[in-house]
VOKELUM-55303 format. One line per field, with one value per residue (C-alpha): x, y, z; residue number from 1; residue in one letter. Coordinates in steps of 0.001 Angstrom, whole numbers, plus 524288, in hexadecimal, padded with zeros to 5 digits. Layout:
c1 <- X;...
c2 <- Y;...
c3 <- Z;...
pos <- NUM;...
code <- A;...
//
This chain:
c1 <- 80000;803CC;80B3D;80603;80EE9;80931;80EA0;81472;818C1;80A6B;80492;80D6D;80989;7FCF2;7FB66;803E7;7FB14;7EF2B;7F43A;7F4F0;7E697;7E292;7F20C;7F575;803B1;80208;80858;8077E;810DA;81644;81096;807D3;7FB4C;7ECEF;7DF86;7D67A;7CA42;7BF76;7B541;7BD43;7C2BF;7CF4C;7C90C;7C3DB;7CECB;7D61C;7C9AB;7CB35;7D82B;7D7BE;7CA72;7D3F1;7E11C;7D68E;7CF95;7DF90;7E180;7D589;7CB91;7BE6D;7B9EE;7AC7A;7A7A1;79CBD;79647;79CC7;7A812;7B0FF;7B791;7BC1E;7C511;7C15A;7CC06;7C4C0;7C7AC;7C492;7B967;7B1EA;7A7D8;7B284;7B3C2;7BDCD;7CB70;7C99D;7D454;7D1DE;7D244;7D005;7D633;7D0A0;7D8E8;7D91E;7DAA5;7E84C;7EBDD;7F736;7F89A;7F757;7EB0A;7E122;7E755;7F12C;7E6D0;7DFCC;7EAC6;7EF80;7E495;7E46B;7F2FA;7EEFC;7E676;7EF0C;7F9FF;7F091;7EEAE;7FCAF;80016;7F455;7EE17;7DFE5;7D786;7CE3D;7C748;7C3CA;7CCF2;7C97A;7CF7F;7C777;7C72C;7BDBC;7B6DD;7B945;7C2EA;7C8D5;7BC66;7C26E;7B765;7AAF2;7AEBA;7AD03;7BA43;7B926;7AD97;7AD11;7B179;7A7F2;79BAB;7A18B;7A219;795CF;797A0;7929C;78640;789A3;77D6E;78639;792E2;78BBC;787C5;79340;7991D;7A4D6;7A710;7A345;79579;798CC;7937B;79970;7902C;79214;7A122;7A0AD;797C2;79D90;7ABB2;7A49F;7A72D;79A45;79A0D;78EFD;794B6;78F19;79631;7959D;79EFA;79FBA;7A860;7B58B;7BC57;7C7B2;7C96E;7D99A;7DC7D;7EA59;7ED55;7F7E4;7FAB3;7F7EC;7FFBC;80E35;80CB3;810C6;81C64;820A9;8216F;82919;8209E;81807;80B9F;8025A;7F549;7EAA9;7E1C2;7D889;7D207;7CF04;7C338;7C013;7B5C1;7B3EC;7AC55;7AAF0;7A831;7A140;7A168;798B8;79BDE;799CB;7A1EE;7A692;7B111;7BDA6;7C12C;7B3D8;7AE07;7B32A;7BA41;7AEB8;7A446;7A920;7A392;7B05E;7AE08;7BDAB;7C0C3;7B8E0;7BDE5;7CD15;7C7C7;7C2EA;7D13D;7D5ED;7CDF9;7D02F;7DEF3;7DCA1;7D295;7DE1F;7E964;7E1F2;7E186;7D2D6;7CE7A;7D8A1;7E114;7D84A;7DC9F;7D5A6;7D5C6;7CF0C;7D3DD;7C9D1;7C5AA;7BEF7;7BAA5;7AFC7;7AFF2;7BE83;7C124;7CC5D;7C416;7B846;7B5FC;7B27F;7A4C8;7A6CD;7AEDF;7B101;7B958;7BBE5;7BECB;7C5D8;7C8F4;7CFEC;7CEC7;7D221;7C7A6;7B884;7B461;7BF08;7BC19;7ADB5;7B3E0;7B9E1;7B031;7A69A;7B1D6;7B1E8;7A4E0;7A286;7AF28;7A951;79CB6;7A319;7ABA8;7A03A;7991D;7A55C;7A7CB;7985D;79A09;791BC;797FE;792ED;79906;79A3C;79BCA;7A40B;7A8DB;7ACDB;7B1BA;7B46F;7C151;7C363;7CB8A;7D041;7CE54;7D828;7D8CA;7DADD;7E66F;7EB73;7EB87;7F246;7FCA7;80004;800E2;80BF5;8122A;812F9;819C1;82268;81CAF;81B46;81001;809CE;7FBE4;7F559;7E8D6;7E480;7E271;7DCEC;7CF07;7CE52;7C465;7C90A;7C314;7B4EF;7B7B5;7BA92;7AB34;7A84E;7B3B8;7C1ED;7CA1C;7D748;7E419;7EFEC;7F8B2;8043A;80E2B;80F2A;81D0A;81AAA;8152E;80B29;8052B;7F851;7ED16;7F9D4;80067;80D07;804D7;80EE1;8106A;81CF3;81D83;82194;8170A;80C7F;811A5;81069;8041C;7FDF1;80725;8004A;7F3F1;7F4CF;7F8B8;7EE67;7E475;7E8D6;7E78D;7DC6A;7D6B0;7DABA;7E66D;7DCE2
c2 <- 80000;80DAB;81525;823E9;82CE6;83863;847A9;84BB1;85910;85B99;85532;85DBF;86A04;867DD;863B8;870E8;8795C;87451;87762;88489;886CD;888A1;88813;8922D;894D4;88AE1;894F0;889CF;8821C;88C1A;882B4;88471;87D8A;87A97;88148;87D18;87813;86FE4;87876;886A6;88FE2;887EF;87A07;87FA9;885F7;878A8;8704D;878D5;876D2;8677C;867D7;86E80;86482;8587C;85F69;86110;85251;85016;84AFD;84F2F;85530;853B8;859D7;85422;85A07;8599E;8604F;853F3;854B4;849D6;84A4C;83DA7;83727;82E2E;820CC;81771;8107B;81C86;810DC;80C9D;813FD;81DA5;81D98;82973;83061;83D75;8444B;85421;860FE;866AC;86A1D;86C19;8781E;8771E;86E3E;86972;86741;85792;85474;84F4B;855ED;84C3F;84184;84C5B;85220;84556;83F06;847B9;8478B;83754;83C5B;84375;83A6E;82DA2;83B2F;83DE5;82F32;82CC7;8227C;81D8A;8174C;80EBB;81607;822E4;829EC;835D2;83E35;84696;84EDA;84F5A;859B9;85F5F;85111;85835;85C70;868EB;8722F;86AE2;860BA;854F8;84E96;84607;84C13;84CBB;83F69;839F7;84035;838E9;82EDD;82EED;82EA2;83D0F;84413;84D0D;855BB;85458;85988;86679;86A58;868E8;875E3;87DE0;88639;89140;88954;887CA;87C58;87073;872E0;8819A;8805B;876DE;88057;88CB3;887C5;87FBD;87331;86DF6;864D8;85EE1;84FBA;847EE;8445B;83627;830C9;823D1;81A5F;81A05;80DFC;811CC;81D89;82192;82E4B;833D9;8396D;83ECD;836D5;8418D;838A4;83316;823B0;8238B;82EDD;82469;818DF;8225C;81CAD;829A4;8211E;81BE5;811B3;816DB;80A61;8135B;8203D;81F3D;823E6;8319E;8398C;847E7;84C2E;85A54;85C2B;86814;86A90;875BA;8791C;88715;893D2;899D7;8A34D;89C73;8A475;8A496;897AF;88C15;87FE5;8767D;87F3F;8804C;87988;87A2A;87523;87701;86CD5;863B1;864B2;8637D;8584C;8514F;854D9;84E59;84498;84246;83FD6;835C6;82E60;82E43;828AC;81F87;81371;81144;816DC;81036;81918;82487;83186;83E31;84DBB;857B6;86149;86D17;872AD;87E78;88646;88FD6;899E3;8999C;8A3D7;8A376;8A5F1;8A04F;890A8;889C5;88955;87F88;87775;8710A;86657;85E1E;84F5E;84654;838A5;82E7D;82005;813F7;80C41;810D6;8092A;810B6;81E53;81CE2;81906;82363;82E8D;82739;82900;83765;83B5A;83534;83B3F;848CE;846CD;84349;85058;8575E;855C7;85698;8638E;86949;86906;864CF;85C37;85A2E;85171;85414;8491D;8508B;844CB;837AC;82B5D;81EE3;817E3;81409;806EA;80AED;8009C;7F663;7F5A0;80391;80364;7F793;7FE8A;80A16;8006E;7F9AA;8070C;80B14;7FE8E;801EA;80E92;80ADF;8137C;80E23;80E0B;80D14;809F9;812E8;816C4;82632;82CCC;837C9;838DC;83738;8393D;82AE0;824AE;82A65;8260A;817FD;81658;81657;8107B;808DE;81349;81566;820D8;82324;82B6A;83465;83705;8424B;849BE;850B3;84356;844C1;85019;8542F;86067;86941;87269;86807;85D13;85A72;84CA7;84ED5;84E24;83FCD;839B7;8416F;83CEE;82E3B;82CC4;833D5;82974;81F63;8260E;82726;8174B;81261;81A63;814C4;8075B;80867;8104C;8055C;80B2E;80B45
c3 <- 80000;7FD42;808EF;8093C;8105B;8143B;8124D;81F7F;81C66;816B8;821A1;82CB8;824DD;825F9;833F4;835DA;82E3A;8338A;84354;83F69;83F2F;84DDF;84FDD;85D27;86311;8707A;87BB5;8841E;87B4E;870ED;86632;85BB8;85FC2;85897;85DDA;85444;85BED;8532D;84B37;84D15;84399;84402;84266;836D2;830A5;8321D;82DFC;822BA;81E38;821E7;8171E;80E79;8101D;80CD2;801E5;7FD22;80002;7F6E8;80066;80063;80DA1;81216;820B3;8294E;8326A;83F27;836FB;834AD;826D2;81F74;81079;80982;80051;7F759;7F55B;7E97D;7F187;7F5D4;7FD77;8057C;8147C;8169F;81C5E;82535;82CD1;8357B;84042;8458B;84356;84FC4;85B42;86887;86C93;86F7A;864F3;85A4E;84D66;84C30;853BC;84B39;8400A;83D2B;838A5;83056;829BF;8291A;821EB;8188E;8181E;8159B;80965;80276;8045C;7FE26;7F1FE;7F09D;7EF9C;7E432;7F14F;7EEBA;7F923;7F720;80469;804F5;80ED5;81782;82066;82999;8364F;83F94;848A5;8563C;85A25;865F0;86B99;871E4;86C58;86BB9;876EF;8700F;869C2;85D6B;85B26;84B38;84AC3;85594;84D3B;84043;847C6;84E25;85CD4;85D9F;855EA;84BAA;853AE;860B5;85CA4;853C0;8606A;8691D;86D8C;8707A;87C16;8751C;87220;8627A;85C92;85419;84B75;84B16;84AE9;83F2C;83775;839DA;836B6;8297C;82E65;82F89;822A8;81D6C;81D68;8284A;833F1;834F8;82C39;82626;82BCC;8268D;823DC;82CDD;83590;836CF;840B9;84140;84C34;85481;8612A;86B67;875DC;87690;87212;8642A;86912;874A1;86B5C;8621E;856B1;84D94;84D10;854B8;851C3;85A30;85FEB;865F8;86D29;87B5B;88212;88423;88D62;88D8C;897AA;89DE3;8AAD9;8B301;8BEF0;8C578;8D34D;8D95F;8D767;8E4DD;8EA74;8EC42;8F871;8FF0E;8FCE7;905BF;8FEDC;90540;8FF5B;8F158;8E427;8DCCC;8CF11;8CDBA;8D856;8D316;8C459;8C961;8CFE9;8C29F;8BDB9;8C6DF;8C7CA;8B64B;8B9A6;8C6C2;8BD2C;8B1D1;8BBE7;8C44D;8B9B7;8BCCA;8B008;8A7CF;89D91;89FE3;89DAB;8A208;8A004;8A3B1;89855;89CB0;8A915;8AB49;8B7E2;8BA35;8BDD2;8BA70;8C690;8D013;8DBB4;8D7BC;8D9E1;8CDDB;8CD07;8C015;8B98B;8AC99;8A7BF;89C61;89FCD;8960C;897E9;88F49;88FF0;887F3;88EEC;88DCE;89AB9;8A442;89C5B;8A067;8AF04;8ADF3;8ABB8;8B4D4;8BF9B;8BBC9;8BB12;8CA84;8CDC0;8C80A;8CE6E;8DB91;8DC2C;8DA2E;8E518;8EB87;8E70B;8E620;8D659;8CAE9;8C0F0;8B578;8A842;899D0;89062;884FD;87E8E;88087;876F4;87AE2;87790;869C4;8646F;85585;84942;84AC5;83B9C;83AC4;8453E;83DC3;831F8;83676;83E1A;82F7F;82B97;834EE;831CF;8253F;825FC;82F95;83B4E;84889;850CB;85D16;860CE;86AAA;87025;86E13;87BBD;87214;86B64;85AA3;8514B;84E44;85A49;85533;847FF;84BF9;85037;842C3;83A68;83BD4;8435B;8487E;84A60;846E6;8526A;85044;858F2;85EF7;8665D;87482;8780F;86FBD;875BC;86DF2;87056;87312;86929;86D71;864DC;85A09;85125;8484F;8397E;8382E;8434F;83C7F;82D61;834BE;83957;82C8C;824AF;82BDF;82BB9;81C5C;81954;8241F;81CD3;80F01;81458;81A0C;80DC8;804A6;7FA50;7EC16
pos <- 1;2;3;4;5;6;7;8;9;10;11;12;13;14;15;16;17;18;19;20;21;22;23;24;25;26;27;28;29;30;31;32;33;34;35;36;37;38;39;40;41;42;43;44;45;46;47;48;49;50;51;52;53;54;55;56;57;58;59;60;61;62;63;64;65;66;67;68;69;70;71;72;73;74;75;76;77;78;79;80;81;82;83;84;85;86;87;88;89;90;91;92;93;94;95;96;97;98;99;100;101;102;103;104;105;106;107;108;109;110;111;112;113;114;115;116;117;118;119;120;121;122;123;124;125;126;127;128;129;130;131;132;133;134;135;136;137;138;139;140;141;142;143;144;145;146;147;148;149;150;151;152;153;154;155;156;157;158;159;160;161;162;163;164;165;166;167;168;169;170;171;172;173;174;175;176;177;178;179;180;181;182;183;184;185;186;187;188;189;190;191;192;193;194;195;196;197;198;199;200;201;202;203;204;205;206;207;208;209;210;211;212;213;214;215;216;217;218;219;220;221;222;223;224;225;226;227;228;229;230;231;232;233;234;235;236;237;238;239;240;241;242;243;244;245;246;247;248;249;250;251;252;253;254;255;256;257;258;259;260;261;262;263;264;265;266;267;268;269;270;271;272;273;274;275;276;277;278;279;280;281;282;283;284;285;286;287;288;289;290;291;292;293;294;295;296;297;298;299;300;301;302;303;304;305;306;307;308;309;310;311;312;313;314;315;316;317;318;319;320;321;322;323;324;325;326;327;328;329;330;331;332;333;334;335;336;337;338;339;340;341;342;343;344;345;346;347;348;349;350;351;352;353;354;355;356;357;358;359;360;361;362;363;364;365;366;367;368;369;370;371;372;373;374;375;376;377;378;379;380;381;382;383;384;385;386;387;388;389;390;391;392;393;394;395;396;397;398;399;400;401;402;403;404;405;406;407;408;409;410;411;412;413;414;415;416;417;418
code <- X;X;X;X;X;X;X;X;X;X;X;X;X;X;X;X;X;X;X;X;X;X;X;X;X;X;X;X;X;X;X;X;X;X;X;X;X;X;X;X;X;X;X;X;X;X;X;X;X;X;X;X;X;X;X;X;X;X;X;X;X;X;X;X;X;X;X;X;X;X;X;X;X;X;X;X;X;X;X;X;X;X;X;X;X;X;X;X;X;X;X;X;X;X;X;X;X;X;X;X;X;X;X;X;X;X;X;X;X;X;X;X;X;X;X;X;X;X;X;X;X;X;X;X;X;X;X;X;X;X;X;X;X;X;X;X;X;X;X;X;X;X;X;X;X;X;X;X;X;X;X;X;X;X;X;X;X;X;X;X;X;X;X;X;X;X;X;X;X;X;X;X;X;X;X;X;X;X;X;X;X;X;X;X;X;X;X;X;X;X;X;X;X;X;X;X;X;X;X;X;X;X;X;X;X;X;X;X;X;X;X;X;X;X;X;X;X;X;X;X;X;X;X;X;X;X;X;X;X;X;X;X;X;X;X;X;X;X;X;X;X;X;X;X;X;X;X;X;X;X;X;X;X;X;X;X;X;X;X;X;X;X;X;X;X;X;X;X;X;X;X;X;X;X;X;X;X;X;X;X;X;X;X;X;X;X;X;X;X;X;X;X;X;X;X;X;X;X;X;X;X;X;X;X;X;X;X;X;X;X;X;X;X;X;X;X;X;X;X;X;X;X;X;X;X;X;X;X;X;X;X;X;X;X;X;X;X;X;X;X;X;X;X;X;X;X;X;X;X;X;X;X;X;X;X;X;X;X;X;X;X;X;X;X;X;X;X;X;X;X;X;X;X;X;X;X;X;X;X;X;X;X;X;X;X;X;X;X;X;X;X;X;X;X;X;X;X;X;X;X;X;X;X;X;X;X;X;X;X;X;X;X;X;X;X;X;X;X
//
């Protein structure tokens, strides 16, 4: 069979033009970092030029209606399922430039590399990116993906909001993103996902590539807590309602669950907290917080946020508080295609690359694709231990030309070479 090798240079220019839109000078770090939150001015700048690099690569781009676009590459059976590769252009808001990009710039990178070399599938191949997959603005991650997919309502995530109350549906309108194709897709025949790491395995084992056998389990919750405002001078420590004391004590509490072994490999943040009425002398009279969790096993992640939720209801009447949940999201752990890993292994084989296989502690568009066809991922290493959601986030030249090497030869096995 026919060995594609990608461009690098083209595919490094790219990824470096593209992190200039919503790029910002980090003061923190003195690095250039990405802001370019899902459905803003900047998401649709860089939605724009993406449309433009696959309409260069020849594909033909259709939108749905949740905002996902796809380029199609034909192939000589035009019945047969896709190949599909993908992932997001949106950021966190203190971002880098590989993040979900890589396996979008990448795919089409994959396309224009089959053009260049005169390659014919007998599949069609697509490359695509999806909506809002970090979840920072609207609150739910993998959310384009999930509604392709069909674990979420195309009705449910149009009306999710912002903080400042705008609308999915709104958002996708006003930046001219709401296209007309509908949102459930068909079933591809495979489902590949190149991604960077975001962790130090494949950077330990000193190898560029990595065969991803699954996603773990993830729960977003937010949690409020209403207790009473007060003076802090005046009002005695045995009479307060402190909504403050008990949120430190759910921090707290996160980290005991993650070291004590009784929830198995579970790992837990609380990434926002926020305090009303935010004054020094005043005692909180509220407080909100974000919980996320992270497990491998479904049985001890719902142990775990049973544990949590009595533990939050116990420290409230402790403490004289209210406390009150918020489901924002939750998936449960996801086991990838063995075919599709074995594929990608032979692949690596092939051109020589080692690999290691490792489970993603990280959310992908590819665990919600994988409810409807044969899925799996492809990891990059990363350097700084494979830092990620930082401006520090940086794969090299060579890991990234890898994985899209082995991206591009799975794809044109499992696409059939015309």
């Amino acid at each position: 069979m026919t060995v594609i090798r990608v461009n690098r240079d083209r595919l490094w220019r790219n990824l470096m033009q593209l992190k200039e839109i919503g790029g910002y000078d980090d003061a923190a770090t003195g690095l250039r970092g990405v802001r370019r939150l899902a459905l803003t001015d900047e998401d649709a700048e860089a939605r724009r030029l993406v449309v433009s690099w696959m309409t260069e690569a020849g594909l033909t781009v259709r939108v749905d209606r949740i905002g996902n676009v796809y380029g199609e590459r034909p192939g000589e059976d035009p019945t047969l399922a896709c190949v599909l590769m993908g992932s997001h252009i949106d950021t966190v808001a203190t971002g880098g430039a590989f993040d979900g990009a890589l396996g979008v710039l990448g795919g089409i990178e994959v396309a224009r590399s089959m053009n260049e070399a005169g390659i014919r599938t007998r599949r069609p191949v697509e490359v695509g990116f999806f909506t809002e997959e970090e979840g920072v603005r609207f609150g739910t991650d993998m959310l384009g993906s999930a509604v392709a997919a069909g674990r979420l309502t195309l009705g449910h995530a149009h009306g999710l909001t912002d903080a400042g109350g705008a609308t999915v549906r709104d958002e996708l309108a006003r930046i001219g993103f709401d296209g007309p194709a509908p949102e459930a897709r068909p079933a591809p025949h495979a489902y590949i996902e190149c991604h960077i790491e975001q962790g130090p395995i494949l950077a330990s084992a000193g190898v560029d590539i990595g065969i991803v056998t699954g996603v773990q389990a993830i729960s977003w919750q937010r949690l409020t807590l209403a207790g009473e405002a007060a003076h802090a001078g005046t009002t005695p420590i045995t009479a307060r309602h402190d909504a403050g004391l008990a949120a430190a004590e759910v921090v707290v509490e996160v980290r005991r669950m993650c070291d004590c072994g009784d929830f198995g490999q579970l790992r837990g943040t609380v990434g926002s907290l926020a305090l009303a009425p935010g004054q020094t002398n005043v005692i909180p009279a509220a407080a909100v917080l974000t919980v996320d969790l992270r497990n491998p096993d479904d049985g001890l992640m719902t142990a775990a946020e049973k544990h949590l939720a009595e533990f939050a209801a116990g420290l409230a009447e402790r403490h004289g508080v209210a406390a009150t949940w918020q489901r924002m999201a939750k998936t449960a752990a996801v086991t990838f295609d063995e075919g599709v890993q074995a594929v990608i292994a032979e692949t690596a084989d092939a051109l020589g690359l080692g690999y290691v296989r490792a489970m993603s502690g990280a959310g992908h568009d590819a665990q919600e694709i994988a409810a409807i066809g044969p899925a799996a991922m492809i990891f990059v290493a990363g350097e700084n231990g494979g830092i990620s959601h930082t401006p520090r986030e940086y794969s090299n030249p060579t890991a990234c030309g890898n994985g899209t090497d082995v991206l591009a030869n799975a794809v044109l096995r499992l696409a059939g070479q015309a």
